[in-house]
C-alpha positions in Angstrom: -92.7 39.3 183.0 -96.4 39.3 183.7 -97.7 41.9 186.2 -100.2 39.5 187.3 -98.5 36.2 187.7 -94.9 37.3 188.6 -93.4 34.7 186.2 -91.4 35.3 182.7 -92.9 33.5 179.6 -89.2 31.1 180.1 -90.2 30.5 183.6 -93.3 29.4 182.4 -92.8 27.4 179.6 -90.7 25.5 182.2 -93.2 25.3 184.7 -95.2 24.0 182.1 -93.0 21.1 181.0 -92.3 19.9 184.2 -95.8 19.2 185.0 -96.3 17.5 181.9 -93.0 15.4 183.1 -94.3 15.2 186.1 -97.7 13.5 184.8 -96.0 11.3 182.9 -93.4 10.4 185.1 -95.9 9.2 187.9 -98.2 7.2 185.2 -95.3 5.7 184.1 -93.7 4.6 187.4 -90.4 6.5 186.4 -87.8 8.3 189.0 -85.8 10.7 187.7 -82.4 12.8 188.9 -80.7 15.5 187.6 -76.9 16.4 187.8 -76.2 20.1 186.5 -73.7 22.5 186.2 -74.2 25.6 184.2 -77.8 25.7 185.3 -77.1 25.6 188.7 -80.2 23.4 190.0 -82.6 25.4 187.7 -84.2 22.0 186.1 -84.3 20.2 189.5 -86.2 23.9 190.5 -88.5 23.9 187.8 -89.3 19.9 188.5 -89.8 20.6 192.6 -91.9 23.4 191.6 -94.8 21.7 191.1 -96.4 19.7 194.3 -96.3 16.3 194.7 -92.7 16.3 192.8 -91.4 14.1 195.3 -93.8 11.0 193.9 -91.1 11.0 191.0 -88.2 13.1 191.8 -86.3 12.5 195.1 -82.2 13.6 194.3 -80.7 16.4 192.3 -77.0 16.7 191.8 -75.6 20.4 191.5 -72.1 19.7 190.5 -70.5 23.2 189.5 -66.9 22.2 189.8 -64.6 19.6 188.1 -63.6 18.1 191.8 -67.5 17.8 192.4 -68.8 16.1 189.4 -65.7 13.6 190.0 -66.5 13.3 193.8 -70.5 13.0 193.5 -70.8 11.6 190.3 -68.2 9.4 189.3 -66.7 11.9 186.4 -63.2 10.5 185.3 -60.3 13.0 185.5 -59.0 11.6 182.5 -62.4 13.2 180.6 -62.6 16.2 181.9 -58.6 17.0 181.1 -59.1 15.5 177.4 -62.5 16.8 176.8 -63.5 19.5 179.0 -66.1 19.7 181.1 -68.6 20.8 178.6 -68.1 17.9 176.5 -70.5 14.7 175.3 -68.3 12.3 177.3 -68.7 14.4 180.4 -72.3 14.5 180.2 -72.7 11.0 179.6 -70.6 10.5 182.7 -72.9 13.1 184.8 -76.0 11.2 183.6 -74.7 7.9 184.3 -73.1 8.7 188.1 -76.6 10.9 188.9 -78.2 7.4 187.8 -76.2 5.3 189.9 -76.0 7.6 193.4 -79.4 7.9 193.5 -81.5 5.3 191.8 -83.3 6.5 189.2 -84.3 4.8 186.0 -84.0 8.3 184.0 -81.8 11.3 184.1 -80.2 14.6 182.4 -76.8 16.0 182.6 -76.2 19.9 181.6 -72.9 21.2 181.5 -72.1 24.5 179.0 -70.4 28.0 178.7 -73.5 30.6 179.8 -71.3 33.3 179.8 -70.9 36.0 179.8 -67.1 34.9 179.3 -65.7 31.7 179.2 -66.0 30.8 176.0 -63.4 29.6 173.1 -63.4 29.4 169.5 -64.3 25.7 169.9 -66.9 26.0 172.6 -68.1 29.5 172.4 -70.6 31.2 174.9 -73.9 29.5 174.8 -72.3 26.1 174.3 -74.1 23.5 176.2 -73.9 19.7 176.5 -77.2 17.4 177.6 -77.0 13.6 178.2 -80.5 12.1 178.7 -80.2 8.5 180.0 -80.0 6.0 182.6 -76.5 4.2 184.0 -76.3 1.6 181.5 -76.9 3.6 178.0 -76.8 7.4 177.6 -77.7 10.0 174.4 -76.2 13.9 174.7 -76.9 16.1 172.2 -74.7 19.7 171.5 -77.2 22.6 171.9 -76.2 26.3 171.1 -78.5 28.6 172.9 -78.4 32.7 172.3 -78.8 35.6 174.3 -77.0 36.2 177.9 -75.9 35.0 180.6 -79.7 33.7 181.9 -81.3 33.3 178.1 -78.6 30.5 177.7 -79.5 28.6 181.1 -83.5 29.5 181.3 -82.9 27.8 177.3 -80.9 24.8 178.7 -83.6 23.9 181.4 -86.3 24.0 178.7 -84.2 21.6 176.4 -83.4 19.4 179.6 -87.1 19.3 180.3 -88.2 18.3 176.8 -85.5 15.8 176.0 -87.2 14.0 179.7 -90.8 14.4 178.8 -89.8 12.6 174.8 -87.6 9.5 176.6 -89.9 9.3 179.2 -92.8 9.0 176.7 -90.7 6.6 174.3 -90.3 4.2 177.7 -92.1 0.6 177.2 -94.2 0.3 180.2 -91.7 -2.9 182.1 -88.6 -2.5 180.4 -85.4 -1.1 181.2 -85.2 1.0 178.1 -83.9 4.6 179.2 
């Protein structure tokens, strides 16, 4: 942590992306949402740190339970019993509802084990799950972050954060191409 800024390098690096987003974002006439879960609202927090946030950014979807991301977000029950919720499908669900309740042209979905216990054999702590993409078409990616508890979700908002800033940079200015 820096004694003169307050901040941790993760914090940021975080910091740093979003504004970058953030620029892009607004030249680019883009809204975005966020639905989470194991980061708990921390990419929506890193985005709504900067000011003027709110020219790009106006919902974020904290979804921590099962019942929520179905409620909220549309999730289907029979994903999250097949899958789990830290799975590509339930991602791509996350992304798709966050999309759909709110508006937005672009989105990210984060669900994962953080730990410090909840992990299996098949989806061990520091699992995590990201869908990037808008309601009609979706990409997720399986990240697996180390450290604890916080290194696995300050890691997750970073990745969230960067996998925005590349989709919103690949967008064609008047197309629908999320």
């Amino acid at each position: 942590m820096s004694r003169l800024t307050g901040t941790t390098p993760e914090a940021a690096c975080a910091n740093a992306l979003a504004e970058q987003l953030q620029a892009l974002a607004v030249a680019r006439g883009v809204r975005i949402t966020t639905a989470e879960s194991c980061t708990g609202g921390g990419v929506s927090a890193a985005i709504t740190a900067i000011a003027g946030s709110s020219s790009y950014f106006d919902a974020g979807y904290v979804t921590y339970s099962n019942a929520t991301k179905q409620r909220l977000l549309g999730v289907s029950e029979t994903s999250l019993e097949t899958f789990g919720a830290v799975s590509e499908a339930v991602v791509c669900e996350m992304v798709r509802g966050a999309c759909r309740e709110s508006g937005a042209e672009l989105g990210v979905a984060i669900s994962g084990v953080a730990g410090p216990g909840g992990g299996s054999d098949e989806k061990p702590v520091g699992t995590v799950w990201l869908a990037w993409g808008s309601e009609a078409r979706q990409q997720a990616r399986c990240c697996h972050f180390p450290g604890d508890r916080q290194a696995v979700r300050d890691a997750a908002v970073r990745e969230a954060l960067q996998g925005l800033i590349e989709r919103v940079e690949a967008l064609q200015i008047g197309t629908e191409d999320a």
